[in-house]
N, C-alpha and C positions, 0 to 999 in steps of 0.2 A: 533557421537554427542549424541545419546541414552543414550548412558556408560556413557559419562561424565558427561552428565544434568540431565536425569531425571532416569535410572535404579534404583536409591537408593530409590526412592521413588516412583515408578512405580508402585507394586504392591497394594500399599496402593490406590494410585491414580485413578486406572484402576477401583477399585472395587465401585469407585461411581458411575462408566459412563454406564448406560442405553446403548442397544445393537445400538441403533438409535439417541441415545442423539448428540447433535451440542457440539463440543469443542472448545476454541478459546484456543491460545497459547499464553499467553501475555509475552510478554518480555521488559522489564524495566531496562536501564540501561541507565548511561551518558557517554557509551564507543562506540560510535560508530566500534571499532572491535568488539564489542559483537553484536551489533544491525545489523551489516551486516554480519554474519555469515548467510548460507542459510536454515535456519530454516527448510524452505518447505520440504529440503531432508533428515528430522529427520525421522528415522522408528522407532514407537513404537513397544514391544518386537512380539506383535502378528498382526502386520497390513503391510500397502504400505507406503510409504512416503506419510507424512502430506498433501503435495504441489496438489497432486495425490489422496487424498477421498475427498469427499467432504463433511462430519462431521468435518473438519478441515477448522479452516482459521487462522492465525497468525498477530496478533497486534504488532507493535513495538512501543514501547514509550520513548523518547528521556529524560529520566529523572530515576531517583531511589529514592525508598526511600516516592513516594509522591501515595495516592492512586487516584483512578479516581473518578473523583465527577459525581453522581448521576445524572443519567440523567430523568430530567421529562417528556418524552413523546414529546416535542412539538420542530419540526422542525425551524427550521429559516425560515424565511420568505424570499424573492429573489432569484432571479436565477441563474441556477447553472453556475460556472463560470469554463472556461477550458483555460489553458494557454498548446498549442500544441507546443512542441518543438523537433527537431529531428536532430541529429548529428550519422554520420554512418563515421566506419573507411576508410580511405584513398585505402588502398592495396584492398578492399574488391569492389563486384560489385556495381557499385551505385544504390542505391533507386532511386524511382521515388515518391520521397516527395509530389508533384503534387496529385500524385493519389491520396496516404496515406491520403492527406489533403480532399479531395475532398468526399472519401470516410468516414474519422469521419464526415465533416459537414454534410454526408447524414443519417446517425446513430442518432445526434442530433438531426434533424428536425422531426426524425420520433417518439422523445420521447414526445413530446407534450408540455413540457414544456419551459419555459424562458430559452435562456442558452446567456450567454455571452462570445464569443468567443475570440480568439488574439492567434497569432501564432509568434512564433521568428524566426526572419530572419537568426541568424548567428548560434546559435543549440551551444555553446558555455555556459562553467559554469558563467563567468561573467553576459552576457545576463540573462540567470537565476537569479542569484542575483539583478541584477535591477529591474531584473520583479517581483521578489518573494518584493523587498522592495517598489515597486508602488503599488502595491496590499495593500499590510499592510497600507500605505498611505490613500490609497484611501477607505481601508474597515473599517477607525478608524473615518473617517469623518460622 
């Protein structure tokens, strides 16, 4: 992925970045085959996979063509909202979702803040979709 993305322009690139500087990788496009390529396991020509330093973290942005507007400093106000969904293959050992569940809500409680929880019963894409389109509903009101 190196070769293909960014070696052409690697050289030039590398020589802005401070030994310690934080890098983001933004990736911009309306192809979802590009957007889910695994980024993380891009090796720049002198380093470890992206996914693996932690001067690395990778944006993906569902769009091209549009830049990111400016962000002023100031959070949103309300609590962070977490929709827990989980769906594990058939063939494979079963989870014990139970726990998994029991163990985020003890992770959240210890953040201090507001969190508004909901978890999906069936771990299915449709489910998602409803939920992601109640949210939108509900966060436009």
């Amino acid at each position: 992925m190196f070769e293909l993305w960014l070696a052409p322009s690697w050289q030039r690139l590398s020589a802005k970045l401070g030994l310690g500087d934080q890098r983001i990788l933004v990736i911009a496009s309306d192809r979802a085959s590009v957007l889910n390529l695994p980024w993380e396991l891009l090796r720049p020509a002198e380093g470890e996979a992206i996914g693996a330093d932690a001067r690395w973290s990778v944006r993906r942005l569902p769009w091209a063509g549009r830049q990111l507007e400016t962000a002023d400093g100031r959070l949103t106000v309300g609590p962070l909202k977490v929709l827990y969904m989980v769906s594990a293959p058939t063939d494979q050992v079963e989870l014990d979702f139970e726990r998994e569940e029991e163990r985020l809500l003890s992770a959240l409680g210890r953040t201090g803040r507001r969190v508004v929880f909901d978890s999906g019963d069936l771990g299915s894409f449709e489910e998602l979709g409803e939920r992601i389109n109640e949210f939108r509903r509900t966060s436009s009101t």
